[in-house]
C-alpha positions as CSV (number, residue, x, y, z in Angstrom):
1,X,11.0,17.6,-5.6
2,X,9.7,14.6,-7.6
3,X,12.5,12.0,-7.5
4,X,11.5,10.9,-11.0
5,X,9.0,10.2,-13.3
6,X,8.0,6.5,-12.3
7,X,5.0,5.6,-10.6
8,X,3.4,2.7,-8.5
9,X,0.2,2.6,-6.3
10,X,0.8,2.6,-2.6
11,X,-0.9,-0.3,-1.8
12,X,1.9,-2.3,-4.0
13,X,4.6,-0.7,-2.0
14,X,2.3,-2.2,1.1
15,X,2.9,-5.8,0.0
16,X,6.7,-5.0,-1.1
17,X,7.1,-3.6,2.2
18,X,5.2,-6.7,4.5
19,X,7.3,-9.3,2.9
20,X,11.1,-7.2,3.7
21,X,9.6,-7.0,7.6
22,X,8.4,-10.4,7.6
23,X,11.7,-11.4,6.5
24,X,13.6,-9.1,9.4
25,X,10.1,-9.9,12.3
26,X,8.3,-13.0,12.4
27,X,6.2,-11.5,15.4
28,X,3.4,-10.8,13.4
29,X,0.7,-11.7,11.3
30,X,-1.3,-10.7,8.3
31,X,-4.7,-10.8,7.4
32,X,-7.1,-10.1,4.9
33,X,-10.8,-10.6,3.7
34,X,-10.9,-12.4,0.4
35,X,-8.8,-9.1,-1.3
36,X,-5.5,-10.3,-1.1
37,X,-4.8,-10.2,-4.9
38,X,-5.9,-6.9,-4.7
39,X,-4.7,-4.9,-1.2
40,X,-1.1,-7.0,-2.1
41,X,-1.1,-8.9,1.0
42,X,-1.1,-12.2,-1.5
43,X,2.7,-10.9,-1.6
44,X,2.8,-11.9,2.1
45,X,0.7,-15.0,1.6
46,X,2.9,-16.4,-1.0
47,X,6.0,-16.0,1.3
48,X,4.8,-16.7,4.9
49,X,1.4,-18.5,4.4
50,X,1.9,-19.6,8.3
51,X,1.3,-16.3,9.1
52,X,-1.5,-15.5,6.7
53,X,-5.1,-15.6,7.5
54,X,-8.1,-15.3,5.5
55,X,-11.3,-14.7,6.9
56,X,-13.3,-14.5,4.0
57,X,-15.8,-12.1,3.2
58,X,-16.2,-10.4,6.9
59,X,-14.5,-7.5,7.7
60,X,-16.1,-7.1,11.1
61,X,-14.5,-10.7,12.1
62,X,-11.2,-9.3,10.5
63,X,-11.0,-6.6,12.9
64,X,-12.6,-8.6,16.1
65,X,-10.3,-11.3,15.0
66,X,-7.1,-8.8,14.4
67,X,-7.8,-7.4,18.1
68,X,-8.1,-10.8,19.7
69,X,-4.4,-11.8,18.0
70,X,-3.0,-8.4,19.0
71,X,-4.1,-9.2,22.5
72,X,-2.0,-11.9,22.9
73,X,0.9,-9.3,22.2
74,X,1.3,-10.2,18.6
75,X,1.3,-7.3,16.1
76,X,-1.5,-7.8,13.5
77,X,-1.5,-5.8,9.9
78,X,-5.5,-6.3,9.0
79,X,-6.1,-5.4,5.0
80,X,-9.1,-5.1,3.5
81,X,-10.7,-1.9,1.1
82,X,-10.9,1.7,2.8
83,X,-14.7,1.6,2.8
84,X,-14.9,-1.7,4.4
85,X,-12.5,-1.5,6.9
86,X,-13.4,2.3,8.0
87,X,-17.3,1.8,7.4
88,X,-18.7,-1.7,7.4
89,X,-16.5,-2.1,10.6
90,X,-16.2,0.8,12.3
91,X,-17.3,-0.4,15.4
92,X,-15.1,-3.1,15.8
93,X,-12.2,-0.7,15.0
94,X,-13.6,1.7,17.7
95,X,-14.5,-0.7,20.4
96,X,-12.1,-3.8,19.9
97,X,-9.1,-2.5,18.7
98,X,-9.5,1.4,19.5
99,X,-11.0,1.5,23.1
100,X,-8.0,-1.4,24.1
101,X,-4.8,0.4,22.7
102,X,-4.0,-2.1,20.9
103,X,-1.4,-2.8,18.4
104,X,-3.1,-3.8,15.1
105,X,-2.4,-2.0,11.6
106,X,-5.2,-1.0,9.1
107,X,-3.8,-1.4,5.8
108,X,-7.0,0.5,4.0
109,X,-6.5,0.2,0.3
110,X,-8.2,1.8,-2.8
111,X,-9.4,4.8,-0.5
112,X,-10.8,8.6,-2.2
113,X,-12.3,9.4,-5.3
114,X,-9.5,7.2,-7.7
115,X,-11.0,3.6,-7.0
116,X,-12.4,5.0,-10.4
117,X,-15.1,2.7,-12.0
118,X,-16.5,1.4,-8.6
119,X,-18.1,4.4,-8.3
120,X,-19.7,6.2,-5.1
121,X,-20.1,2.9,-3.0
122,X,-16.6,2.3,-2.8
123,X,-14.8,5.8,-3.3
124,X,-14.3,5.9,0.9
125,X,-14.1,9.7,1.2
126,X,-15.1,10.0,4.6
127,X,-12.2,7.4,6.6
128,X,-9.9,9.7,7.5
129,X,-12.6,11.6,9.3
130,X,-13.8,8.3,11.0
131,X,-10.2,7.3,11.7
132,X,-9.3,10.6,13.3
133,X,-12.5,10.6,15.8
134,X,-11.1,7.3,17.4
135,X,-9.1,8.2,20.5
136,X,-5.1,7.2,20.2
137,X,-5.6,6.1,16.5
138,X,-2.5,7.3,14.2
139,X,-3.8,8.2,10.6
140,X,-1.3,7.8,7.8
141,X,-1.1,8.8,4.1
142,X,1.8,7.9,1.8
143,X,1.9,10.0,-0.7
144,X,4.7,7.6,-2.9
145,X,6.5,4.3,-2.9
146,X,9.0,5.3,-0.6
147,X,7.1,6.8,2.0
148,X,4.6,3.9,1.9
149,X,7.3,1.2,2.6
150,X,8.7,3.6,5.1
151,X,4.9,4.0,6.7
152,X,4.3,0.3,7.1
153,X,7.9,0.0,9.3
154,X,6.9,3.0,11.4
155,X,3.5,1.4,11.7
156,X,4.9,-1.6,12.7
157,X,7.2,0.1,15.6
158,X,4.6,2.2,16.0
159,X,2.7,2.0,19.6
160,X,-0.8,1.2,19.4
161,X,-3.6,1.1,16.5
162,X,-2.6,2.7,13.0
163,X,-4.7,3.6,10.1
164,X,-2.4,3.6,7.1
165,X,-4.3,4.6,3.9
166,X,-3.5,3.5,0.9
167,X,-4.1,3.9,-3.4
168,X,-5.4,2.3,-5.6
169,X,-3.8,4.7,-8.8
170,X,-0.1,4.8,-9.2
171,X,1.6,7.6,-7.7
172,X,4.5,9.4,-9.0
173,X,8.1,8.2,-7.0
174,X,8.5,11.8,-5.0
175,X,11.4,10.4,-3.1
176,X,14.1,8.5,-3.4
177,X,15.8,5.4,-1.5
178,X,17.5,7.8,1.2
179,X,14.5,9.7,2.0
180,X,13.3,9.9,6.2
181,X,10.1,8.8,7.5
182,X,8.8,9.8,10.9
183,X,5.6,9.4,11.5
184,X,3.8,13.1,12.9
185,X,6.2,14.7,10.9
186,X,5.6,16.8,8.4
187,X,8.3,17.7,5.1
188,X,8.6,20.7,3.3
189,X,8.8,19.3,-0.2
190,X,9.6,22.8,-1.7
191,X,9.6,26.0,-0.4
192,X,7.8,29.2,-1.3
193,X,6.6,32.9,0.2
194,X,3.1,33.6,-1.0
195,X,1.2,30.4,-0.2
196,X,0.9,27.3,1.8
197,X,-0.4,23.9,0.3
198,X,-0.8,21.1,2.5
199,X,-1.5,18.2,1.1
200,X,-1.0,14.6,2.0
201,X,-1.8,11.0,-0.2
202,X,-2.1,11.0,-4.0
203,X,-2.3,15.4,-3.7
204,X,1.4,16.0,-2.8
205,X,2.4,14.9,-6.0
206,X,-0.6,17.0,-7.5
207,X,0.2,19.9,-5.7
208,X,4.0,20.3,-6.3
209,X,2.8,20.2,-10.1
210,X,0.7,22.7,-9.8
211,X,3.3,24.9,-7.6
212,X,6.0,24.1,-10.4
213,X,2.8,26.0,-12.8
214,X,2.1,28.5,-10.6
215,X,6.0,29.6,-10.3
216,X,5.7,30.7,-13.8
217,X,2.9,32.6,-13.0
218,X,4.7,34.4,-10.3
219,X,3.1,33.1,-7.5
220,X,5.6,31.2,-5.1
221,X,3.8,28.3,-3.2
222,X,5.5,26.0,-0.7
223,X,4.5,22.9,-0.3
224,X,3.5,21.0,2.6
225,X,3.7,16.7,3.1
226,X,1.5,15.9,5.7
227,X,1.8,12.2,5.9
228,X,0.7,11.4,9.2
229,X,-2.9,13.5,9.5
230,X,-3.1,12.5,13.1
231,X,-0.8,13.5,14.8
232,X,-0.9,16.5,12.8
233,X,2.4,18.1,12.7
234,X,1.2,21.8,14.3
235,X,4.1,22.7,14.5
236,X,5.2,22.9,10.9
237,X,2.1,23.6,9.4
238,X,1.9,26.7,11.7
239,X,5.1,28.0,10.6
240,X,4.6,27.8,7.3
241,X,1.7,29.9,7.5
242,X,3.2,32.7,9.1
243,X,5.3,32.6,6.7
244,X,2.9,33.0,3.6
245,X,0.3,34.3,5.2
246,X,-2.5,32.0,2.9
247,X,-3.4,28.1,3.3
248,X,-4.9,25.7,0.9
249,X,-5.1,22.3,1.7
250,X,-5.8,19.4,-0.5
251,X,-7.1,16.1,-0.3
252,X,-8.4,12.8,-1.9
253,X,-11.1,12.7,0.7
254,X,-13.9,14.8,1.7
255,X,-13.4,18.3,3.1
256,X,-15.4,17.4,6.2
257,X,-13.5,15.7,9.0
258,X,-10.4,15.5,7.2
259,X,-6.9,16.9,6.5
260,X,-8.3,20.4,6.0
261,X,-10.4,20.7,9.1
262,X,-6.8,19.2,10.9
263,X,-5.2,22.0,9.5
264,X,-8.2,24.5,10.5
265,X,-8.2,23.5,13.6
266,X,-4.5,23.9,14.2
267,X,-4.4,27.7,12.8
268,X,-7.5,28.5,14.4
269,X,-5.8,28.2,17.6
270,X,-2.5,29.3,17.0
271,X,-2.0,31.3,13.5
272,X,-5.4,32.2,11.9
273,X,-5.1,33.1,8.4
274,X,-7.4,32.9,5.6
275,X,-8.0,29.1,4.1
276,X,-9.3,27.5,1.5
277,X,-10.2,23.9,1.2
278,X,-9.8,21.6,-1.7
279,X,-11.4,18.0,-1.6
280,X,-14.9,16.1,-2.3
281,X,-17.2,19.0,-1.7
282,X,-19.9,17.3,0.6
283,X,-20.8,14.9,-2.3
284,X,-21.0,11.5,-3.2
285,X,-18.4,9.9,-5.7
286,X,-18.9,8.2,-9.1
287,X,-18.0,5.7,-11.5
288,X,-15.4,7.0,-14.2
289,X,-11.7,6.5,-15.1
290,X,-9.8,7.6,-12.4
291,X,-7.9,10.8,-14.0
292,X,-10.8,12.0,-15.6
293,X,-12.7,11.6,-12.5
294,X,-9.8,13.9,-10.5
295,X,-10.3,16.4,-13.0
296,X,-14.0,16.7,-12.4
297,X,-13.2,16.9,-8.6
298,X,-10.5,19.5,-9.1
299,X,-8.1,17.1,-7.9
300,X,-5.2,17.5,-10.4
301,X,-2.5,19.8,-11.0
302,X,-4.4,22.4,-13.2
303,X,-7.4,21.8,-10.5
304,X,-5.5,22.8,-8.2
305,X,-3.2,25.7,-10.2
306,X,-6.2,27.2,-11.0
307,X,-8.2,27.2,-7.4
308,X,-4.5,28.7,-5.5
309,X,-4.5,31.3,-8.1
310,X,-8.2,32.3,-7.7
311,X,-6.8,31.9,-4.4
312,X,-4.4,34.6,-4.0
313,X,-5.7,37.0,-6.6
């Protein structure tokens, strides 16, 4: 259940949350490439600027330069936008930081279809499908404040690389200052009998909205967390199903190569049932204000009401 009615983007909570662990770790380092004011990593800057590093307008030296620092045994959080960081340097990711194991964190900020006014080129909608092709990379996405700041310590304990994705639209506080991260674990943020709805990101605040609507419709939907997208939590997601019998998953991303085909994938092996998936249908984004740009996409609450219901009627 939503905590209360407040809301912040992720990517804040990213910067809130580097400057508490540099206070606790001074074993790592931040960097970013020229978008500091903008991923929040200027937080960082401003309170450890000997362990900030700018490299400027080059993503592909931020990763090559993230992996070198990480192979000294220092962990590395590298920052930069979603489309840059998954796309422009993909194969440094892959081959520098993926292929060795090593420790570096991808903070990836203003990812999916709410960058808003950018438009297409850079609403990433496709990283979470890149991210989850590259052997031994973890794919996170913090759906609220809480889980965000809690993302970035797991991240940080975590072993090997991490893709931790992150918002550029405020997010509705979900959870409050008690609530327990794990990362490949799943939470059932309300229960229900005739449907499943996975969602992970900006969606899980979406989709318990739209569950809260659909309860007075008399259709029960439980709702599914799935921060951490790789490792999937099979386990949970499986059991749910059995349980309702129906899936619909949600994301901010493309419906190819993300959280749905995860999910898919999973029940395919273990629990068919019938699924539907709701995302960016196999199209390019573009530029408009970011709520009205959800609606279009069927990304909000009555989006998504309306799609379970067809759904399960």
């Amino acid at each position: 259940m939503m905590a209360d009615a407040q809301r912040m983007a992720t990517r804040e909570s990213y910067g809130n949350a580097l400057v508490e662990l540099g206070h606790e770790h001074d074993d790592f380092v931040v960097l970013d490439a020229d978008l500091a004011a903008a991923t929040k990593t200027g937080m960082f800057k401003r309170a450890f600027p000997d362990r900030f590093f700018d490299v400027g307008i080059a993503e592909q030296n931020l990763m090559g330069i993230a992996a070198g620092i990480a192979a000294t045994g220092h962990r590395v959080f590298a920052s930069t936008f979603a489309m840059f960081a998954a796309g422009r340097a993909f194969e440094q990711v892959r081959n520098s930081i993926g292929y060795s194991h090593l420790h570096v964190v991808i903070g990836a900020t203003h990812a999916g279809i709410s960058v808003g006014e950018d438009g297409a080129t850079h609403q990433c909608n496709e990283d979470i499908a890149l991210m989850r092709a590259i052997p031994g990379m973890t794919v996170v996405v913090p759906s609220d404040d809480a889980e965000a700041q809690a993302a970035v310590r797991a991240a940080y304990e975590a072993d090997g690389p991490v893709y931790l994705r992150l918002g550029r639209l405020a997010a509705p506080r979900l959870h409050g200052a008690g609530y327990r991260f794990e990362l490949g674990r799943g939470v059932v943020e309300r229960a229900g009998t005739d449907v499943t709805i996975v969602a992970c990101g900006l969606m899980v605040g979406a989709a318990l909205e739209a569950a809260e609507a659909l309860a007075t419709q008399g259709v029960s939907a439980e709702v599914l967390n799935v921060h951490t997208v790789k490792p999937l939590d099979e386990g949970l997601v499986v059991a749910s199903a059995a349980r309702t019998g129906r899936v619909v998953t949600v994301e901010e991303h493309s419906v190819i190569g993300g959280l749905g085909d995860a999910v898919c994938a999973a029940l395919a092996e273990a629990r068919p049932v019938p699924v539907r998936k709701l995302g960016v249908q196999d199209v390019f984004g573009e530029s408009g204000p970011a709520l009205e740009l959800l609606a279009k996409y069927g990304l909000d609450a009555a989006g998504i009401q309306h799609a379970v219901e067809e759904f399960v009627r």
